[in-house]
Structure formats: C-alpha cells, structure tokens
KEVEX-254060 format. One record per residue: residue number from 1; chain; residue in one letter; x, y, z of N, C-alpha, C in turn. Coordinates in steps of 0.05 Angstrom, whole numbers, m for minus. Example, Ala and Ser with C-alpha at 12.3 -4.5 7.8 and 13.67 -1.06 7.14 Angstrom:
! residues 2
site num 1	cadena A	residuo a	n.u 264	n.v m114	n.w 156	ca.u 246	ca.v m90	ca.w 156	c.u 264	c.v m66	c.w 156 $
site num 2	cadena A	residuo s	n.u 257	n.v m45	n.w 142	ca.u 273	ca.v m21	ca.w 143	c.u 258	c.v 1	c.w 157 $
***
This chain:
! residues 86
site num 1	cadena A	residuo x	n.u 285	n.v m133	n.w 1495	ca.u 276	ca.v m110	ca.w 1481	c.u 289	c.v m107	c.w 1453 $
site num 2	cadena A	residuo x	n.u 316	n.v m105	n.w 1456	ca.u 327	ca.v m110	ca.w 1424	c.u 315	c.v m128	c.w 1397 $
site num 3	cadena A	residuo x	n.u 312	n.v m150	n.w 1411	ca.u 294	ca.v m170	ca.w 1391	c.u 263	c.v m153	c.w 1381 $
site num 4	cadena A	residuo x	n.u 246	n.v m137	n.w 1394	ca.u 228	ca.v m132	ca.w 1382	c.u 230	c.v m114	c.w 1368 $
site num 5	cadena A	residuo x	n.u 256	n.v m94	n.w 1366	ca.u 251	ca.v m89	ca.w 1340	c.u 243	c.v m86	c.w 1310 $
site num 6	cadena A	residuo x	n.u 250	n.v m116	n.w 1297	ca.u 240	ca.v m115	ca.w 1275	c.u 207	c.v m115	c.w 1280 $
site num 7	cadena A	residuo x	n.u 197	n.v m133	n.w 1295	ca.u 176	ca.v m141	ca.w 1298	c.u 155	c.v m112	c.w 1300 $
site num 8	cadena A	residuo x	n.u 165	n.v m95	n.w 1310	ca.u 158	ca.v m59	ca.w 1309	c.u 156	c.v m50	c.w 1292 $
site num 9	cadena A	residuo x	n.u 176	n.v m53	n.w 1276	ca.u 186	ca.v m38	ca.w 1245	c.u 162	c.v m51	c.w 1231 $
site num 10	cadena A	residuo x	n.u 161	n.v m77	n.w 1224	ca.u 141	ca.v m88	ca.w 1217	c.u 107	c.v m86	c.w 1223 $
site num 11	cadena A	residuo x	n.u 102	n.v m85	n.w 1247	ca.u 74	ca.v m65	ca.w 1246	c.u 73	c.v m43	c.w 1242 $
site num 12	cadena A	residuo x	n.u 95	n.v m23	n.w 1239	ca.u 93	ca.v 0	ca.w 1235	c.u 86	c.v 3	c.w 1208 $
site num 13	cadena A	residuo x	n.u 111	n.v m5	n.w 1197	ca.u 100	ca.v m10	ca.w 1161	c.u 78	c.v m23	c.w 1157 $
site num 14	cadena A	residuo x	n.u 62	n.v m45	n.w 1162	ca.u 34	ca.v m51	ca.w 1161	c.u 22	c.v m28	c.w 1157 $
site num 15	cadena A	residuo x	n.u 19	n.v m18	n.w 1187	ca.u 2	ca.v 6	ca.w 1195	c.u m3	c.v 29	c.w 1167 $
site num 16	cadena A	residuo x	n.u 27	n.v 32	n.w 1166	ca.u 29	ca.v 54	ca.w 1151	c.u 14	c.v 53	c.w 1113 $
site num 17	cadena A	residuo x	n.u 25	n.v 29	n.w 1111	ca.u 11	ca.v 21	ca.w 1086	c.u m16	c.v 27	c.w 1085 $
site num 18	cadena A	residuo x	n.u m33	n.v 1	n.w 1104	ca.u m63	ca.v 3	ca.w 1104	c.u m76	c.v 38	c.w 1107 $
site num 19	cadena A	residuo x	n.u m59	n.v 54	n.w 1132	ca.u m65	ca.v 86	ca.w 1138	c.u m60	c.v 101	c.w 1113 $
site num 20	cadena A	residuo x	n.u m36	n.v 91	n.w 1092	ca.u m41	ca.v 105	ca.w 1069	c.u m71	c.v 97	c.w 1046 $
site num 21	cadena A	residuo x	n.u m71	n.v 80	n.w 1040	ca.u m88	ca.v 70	ca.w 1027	c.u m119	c.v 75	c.w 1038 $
site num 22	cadena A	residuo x	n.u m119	n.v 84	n.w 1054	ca.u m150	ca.v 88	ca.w 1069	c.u m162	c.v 100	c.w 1040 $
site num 23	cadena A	residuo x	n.u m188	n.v 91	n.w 1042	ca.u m215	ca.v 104	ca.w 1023	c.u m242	c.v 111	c.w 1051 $
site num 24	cadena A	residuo x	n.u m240	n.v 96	n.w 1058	ca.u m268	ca.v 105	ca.w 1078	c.u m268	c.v 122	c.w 1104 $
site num 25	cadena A	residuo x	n.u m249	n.v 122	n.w 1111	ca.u m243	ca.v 136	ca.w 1130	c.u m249	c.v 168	c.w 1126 $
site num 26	cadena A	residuo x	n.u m227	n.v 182	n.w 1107	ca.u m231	ca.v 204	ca.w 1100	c.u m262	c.v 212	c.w 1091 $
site num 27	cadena A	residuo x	n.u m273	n.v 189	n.w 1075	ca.u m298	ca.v 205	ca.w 1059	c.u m319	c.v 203	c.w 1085 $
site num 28	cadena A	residuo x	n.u m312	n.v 191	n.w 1106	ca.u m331	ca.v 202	ca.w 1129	c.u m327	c.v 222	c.w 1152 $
site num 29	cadena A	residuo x	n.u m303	n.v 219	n.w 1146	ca.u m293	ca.v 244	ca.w 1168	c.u m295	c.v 273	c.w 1156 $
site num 30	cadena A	residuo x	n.u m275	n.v 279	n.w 1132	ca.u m276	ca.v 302	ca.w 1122	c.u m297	c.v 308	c.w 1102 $
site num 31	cadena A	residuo x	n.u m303	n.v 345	n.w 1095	ca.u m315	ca.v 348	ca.w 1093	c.u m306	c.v 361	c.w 1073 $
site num 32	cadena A	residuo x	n.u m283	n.v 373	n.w 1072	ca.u m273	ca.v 390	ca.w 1054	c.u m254	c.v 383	c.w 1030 $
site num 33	cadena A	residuo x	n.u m260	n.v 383	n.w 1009	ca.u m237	ca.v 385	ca.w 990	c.u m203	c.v 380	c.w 989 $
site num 34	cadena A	residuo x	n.u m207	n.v 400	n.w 1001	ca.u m176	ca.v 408	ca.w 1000	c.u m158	c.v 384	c.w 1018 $
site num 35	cadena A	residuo x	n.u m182	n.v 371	n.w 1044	ca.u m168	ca.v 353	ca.w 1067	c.u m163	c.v 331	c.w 1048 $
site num 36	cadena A	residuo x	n.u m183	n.v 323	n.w 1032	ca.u m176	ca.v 297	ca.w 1029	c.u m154	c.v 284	c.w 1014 $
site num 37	cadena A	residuo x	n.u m152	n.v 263	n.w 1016	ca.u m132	ca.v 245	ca.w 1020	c.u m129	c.v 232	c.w 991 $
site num 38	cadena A	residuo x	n.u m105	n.v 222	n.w 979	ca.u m92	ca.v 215	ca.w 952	c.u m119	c.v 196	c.w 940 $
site num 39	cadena A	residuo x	n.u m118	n.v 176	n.w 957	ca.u m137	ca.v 155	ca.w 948	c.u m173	c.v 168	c.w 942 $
site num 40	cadena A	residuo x	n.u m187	n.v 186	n.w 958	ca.u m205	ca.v 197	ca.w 957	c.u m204	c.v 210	c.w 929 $
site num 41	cadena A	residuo x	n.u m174	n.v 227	n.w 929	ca.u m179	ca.v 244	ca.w 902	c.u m173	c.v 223	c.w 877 $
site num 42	cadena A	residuo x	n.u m161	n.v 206	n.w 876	ca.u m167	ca.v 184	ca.w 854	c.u m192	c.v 182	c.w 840 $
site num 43	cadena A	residuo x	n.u m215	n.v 174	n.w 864	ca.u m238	ca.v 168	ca.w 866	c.u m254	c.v 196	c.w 846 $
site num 44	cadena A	residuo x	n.u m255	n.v 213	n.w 859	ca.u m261	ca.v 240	ca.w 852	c.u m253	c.v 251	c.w 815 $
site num 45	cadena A	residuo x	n.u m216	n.v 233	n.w 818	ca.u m217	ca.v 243	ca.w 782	c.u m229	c.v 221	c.w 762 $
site num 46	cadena A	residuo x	n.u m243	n.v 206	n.w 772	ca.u m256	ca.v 190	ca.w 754	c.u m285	c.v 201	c.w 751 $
site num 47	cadena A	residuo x	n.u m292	n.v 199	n.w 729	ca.u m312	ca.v 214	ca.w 720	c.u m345	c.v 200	c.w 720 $
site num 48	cadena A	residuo x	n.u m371	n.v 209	n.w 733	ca.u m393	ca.v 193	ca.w 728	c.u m393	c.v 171	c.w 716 $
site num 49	cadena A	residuo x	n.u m385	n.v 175	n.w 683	ca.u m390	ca.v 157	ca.w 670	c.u m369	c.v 146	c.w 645 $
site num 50	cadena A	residuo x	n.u m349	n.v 167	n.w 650	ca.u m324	ca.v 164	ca.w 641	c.u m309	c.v 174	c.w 657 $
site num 51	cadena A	residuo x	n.u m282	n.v 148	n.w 641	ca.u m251	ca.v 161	ca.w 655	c.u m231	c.v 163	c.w 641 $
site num 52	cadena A	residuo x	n.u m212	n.v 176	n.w 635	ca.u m185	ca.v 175	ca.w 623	c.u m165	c.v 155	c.w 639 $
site num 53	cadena A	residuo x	n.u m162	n.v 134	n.w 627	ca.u m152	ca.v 114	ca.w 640	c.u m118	c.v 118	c.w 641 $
site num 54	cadena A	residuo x	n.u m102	n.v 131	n.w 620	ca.u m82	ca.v 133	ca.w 621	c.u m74	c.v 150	c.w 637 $
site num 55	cadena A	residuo x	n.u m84	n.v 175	n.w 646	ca.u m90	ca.v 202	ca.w 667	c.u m95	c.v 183	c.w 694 $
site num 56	cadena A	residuo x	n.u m109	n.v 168	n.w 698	ca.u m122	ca.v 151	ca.w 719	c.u m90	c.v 133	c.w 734 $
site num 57	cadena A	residuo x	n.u m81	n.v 116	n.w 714	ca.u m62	ca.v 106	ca.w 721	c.u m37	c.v 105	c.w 726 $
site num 58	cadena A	residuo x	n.u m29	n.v 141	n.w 711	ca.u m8	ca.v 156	ca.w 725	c.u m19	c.v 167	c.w 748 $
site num 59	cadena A	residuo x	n.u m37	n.v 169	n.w 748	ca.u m45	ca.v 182	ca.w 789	c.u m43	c.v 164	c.w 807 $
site num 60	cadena A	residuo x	n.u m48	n.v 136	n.w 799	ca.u m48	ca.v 115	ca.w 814	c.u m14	c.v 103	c.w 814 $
site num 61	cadena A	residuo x	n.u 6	n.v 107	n.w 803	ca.u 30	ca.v 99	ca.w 803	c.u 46	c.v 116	c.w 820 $
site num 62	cadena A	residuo x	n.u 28	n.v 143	n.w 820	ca.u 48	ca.v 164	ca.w 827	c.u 39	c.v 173	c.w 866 $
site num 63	cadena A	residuo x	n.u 20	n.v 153	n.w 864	ca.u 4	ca.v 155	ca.w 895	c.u 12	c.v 125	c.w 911 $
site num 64	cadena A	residuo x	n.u 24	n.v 112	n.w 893	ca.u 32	ca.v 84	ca.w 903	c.u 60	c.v 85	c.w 914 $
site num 65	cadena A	residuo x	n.u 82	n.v 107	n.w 893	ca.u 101	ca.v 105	ca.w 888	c.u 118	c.v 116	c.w 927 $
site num 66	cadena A	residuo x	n.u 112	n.v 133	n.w 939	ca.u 119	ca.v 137	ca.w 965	c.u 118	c.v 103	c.w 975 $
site num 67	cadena A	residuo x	n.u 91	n.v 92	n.w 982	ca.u 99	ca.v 67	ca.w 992	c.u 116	c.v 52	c.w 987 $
site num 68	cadena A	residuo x	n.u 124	n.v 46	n.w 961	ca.u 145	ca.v 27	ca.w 946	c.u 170	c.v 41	c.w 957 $
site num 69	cadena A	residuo x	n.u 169	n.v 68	n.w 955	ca.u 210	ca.v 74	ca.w 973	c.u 200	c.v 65	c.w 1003 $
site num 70	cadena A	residuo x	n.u 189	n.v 69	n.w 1019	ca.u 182	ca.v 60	ca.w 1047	c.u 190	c.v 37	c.w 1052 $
site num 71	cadena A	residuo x	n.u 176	n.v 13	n.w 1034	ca.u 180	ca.v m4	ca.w 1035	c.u 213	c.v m18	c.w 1027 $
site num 72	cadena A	residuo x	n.u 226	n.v 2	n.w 1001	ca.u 252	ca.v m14	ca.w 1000	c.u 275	c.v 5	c.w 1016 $
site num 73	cadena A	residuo x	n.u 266	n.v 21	n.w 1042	ca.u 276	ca.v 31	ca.w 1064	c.u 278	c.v 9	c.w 1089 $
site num 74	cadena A	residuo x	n.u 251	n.v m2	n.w 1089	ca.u 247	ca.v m13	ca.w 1107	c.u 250	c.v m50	c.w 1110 $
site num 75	cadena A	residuo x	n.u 253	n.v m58	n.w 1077	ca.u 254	ca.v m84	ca.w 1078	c.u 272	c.v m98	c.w 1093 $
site num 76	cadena A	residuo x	n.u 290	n.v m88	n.w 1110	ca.u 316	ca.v m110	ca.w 1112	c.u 301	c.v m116	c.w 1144 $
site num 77	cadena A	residuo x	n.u 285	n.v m92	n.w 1160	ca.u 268	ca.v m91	ca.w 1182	c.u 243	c.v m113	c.w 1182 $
site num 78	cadena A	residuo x	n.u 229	n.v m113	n.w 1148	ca.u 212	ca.v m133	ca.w 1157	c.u 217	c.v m159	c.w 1143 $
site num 79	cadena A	residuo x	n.u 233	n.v m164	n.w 1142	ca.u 244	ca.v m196	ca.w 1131	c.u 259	c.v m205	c.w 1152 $
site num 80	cadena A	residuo x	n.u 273	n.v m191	n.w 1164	ca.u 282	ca.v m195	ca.w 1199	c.u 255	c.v m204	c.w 1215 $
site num 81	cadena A	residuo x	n.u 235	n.v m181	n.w 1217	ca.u 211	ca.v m188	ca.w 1229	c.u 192	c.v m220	c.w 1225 $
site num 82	cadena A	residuo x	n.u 199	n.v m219	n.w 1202	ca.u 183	ca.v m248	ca.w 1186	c.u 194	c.v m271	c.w 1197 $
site num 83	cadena A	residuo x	n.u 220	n.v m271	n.w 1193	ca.u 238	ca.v m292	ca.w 1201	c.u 241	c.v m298	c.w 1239 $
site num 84	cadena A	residuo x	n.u 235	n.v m282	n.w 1251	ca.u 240	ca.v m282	ca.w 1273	c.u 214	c.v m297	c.w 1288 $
site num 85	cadena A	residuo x	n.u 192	n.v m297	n.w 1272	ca.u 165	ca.v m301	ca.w 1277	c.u 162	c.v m340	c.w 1277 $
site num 86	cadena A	residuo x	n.u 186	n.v m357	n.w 1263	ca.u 183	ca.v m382	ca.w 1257	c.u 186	c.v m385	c.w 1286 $
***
C-alpha cells in the first residue's frame, strides 16, 4: 500500500487538471451564468466577431495559473509516480 501512493497522487493530479480544464461538460449541464466554469467564461469573453486579445490572455494566464501551483505542490508525487512505473 505505501508504494501506491505516488501512483494516486498522480491520477489525482491528472484528474484534476483534465476536471479543471473541462469546456463541454459544463456548457451541457449548466444552465446558468453564474455556475459556469473559468474555461466556459473564457469562451463567453470572446466576442462574435471580435476579441481583445490582450484582455483574453490575461484571463487565460490567470485561469491556468492555480494549476501551475498544484502542480509545483505536487511534482515531487508525480515524478515518484513516473519513475516507479519503469
């Protein structure tokens, strides 16, 4: 049982990544505004036929940026995990 820990830690963080990043999920489930989710509202501040790309790409740095501490929380868990897998 000790040994599978990294191997845990490591699907978890998978999980967690892909669960953040969802686009389709939310736009079929919810209905409301207010529920939806970082990546949905990305989608939403881009405009028909224009976008403010510099506005665009601080939303997108600043919706990425939780994952990136997650991940340098969790790296020493999934490089353990990786390695354990040879």
């Amino acid at each position: 049982m000790p040994l599978s820990g990294p191997a845990v830690a490591t699907v978890a963080l998978f999980h967690a990544v892909s669960s953040w990043g969802d686009l389709m999920s939310p736009l079929i489930f919810l209905n409301r505004q207010q529920l939806m989710t970082l990546p949905v509202g990305i989608t939403i501040f881009k405009g028909m036929y224009t976008y403010d790309m510099p506005r665009l790409m601080a939303a997108s740095a600043m919706v990425s940026a939780p994952m990136m501490i997650l991940f340098i929380f969790t790296q020493k868990y999934f490089v353990r995990g990786i390695a354990l897998t040879e």
